[in-house]
C-alpha positions, -999 to 999 in steps of 0.1 A, spaced: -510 -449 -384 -494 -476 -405 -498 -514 -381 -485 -544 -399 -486 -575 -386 -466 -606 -404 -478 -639 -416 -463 -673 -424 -477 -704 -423 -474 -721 -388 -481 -687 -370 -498 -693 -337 -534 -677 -341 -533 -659 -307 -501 -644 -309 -518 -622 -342 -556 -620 -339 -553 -612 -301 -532 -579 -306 -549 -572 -337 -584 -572 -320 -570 -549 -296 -554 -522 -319 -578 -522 -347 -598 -499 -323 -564 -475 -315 -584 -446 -328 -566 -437 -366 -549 -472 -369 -545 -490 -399 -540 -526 -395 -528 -550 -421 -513 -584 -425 -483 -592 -447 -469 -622 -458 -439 -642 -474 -465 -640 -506 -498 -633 -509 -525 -659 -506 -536 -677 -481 -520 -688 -448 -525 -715 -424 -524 -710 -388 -499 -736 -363 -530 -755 -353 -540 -760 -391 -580 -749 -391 -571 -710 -396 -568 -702 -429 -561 -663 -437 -560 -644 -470 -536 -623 -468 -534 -595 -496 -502 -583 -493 -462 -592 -497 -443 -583 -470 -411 -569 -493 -440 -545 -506 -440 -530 -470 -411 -498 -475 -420 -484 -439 -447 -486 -409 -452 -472 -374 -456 -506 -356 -443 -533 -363 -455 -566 -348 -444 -602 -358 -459 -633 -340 -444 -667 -330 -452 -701 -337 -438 -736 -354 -432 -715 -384 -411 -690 -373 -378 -710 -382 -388 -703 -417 -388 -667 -418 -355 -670 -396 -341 -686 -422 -348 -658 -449 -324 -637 -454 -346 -615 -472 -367 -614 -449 -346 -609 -416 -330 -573 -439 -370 -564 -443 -374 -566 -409 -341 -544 -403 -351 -523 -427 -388 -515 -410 -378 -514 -374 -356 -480 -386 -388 -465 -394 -415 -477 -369 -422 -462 -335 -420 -494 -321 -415 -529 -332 -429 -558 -315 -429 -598 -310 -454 -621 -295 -440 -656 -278 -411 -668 -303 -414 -642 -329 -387 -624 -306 -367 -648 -319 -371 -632 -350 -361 -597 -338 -333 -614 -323 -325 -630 -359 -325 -598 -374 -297 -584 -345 -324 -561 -329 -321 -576 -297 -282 -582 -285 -277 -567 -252 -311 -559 -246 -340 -574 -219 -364 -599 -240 -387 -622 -237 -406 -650 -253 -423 -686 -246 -410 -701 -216 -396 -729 -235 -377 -707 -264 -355 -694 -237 -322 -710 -245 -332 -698 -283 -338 -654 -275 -305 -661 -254 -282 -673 -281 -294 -642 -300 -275 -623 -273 -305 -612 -253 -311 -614 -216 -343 -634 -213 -364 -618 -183 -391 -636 -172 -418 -606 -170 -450 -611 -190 -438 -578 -214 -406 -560 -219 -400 -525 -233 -364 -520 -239 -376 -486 -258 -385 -486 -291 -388 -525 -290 -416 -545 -272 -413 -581 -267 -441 -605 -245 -438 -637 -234 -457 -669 -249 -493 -668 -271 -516 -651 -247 -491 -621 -237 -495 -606 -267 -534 -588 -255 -510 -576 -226 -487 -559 -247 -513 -546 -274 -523 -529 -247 -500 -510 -235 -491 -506 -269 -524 -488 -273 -516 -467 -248 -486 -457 -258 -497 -446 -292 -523 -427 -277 -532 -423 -237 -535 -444 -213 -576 -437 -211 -576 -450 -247 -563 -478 -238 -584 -490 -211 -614 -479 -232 -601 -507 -256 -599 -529 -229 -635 -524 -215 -647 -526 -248 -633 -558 -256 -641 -569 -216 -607 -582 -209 -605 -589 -172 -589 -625 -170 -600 -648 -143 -586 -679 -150 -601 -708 -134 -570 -723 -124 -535 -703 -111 -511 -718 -137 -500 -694 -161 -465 -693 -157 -435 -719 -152 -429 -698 -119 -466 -711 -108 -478 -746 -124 -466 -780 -103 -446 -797 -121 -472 -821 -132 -486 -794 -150 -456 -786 -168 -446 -816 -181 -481 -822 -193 -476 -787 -212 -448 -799 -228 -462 -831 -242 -492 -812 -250 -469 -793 -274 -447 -820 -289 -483 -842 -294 -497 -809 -316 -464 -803 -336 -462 -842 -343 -499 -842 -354 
């Protein structure tokens, strides 16, 4: 079982390694990075550095898919190349996937007008003008094509992921082994919960890291 996961400089660490520690155990799996070239890669928040060995356009199929978000996603949206590689996969894989704003990839690509999405709370207004109708759930199988919401989603949907490529007792053997059971010291995780304080502290938090 072919699993590729894209690279570009900018990606936003969680939205790769988090899935990727959860389906390198899917039993048969294969899991490999791609990239724009090979060589190395820097990460959104600048101290990860990854070596990736492989060019994306040297990818001819795979059975999942997955492409992350972060600052330097408008890149790779702006490839055309790259956008028909990404066409070209998704009509061989068993499902293809996004973390946070690498929906708006897929949605770059045309793979998701018409169909439920979602992504970062604040990349809304972004999925939508790709014709997709943002939903506010944490992941979102429209079926062959998996989408979850901003950086930390991604565990979420590499999990059900796992059990879709296997069983659902797979899956939750993952997730024991890796001991996820969040309990977040504090209840705001999502625009629908966080005072408004919160939220606009978010957003500077955000615009202070891309400015740095």
């Amino acid at each position: 079982m072919d699993i590729v996961i894209v690279l570009f400089d900018g990606f936003e660490p969680l939205d790769a390694i988090g899935p990727y520690e959860i389906l390198a155990y899917v039993p048969g799996a294969k899991v490999r990075f791609v990239g724009p070239e090979p060589g190395l890669l820097t990460d959104a928040l600048g101290a990860l550095t990854v070596d990736v060995r492989t060019r994306y356009s040297d990818v001819e199929s795979c059975d999942v898919l997955l492409i992350p978000g972060g600052g330097g996603a408008h890149k790779v949206i702006a490839d055309s190349q790259f956008l028909d590689w990404v066409r070209r996969m998704h009509a061989t894989t068993r499902f293809t996937t996004s973390v946070c704003t690498g929906s708006q990839v897929l949605g770059a690509a045309g793979l998701l007008d018409g169909l439920s999405a979602t992504t970062h709370w604040e990349a809304v207004a972004d999925l939508q003008s790709y014709g997709a109708a943002y939903t506010s759930e944490r992941v979102v199988r429209q079926g062959r094509i998996i989408t979850s919401a901003g950086v930390s989603s991604g565990i979420d949907m590499a999990l059900q992921l796992a059990g879709l490529l296997t069983d659902d007792t797979t899956a939750q053997a993952i997730q024991l082994y890796t001991e996820y059971d969040p309990q977040p010291p504090f209840d705001s995780g999502s625009v629908a919960k966080a005072p408004a304080a919160v939220l606009e502290r978010a957003g500077t938090l955000n615009r202070d890291r891309l400015s740095g």
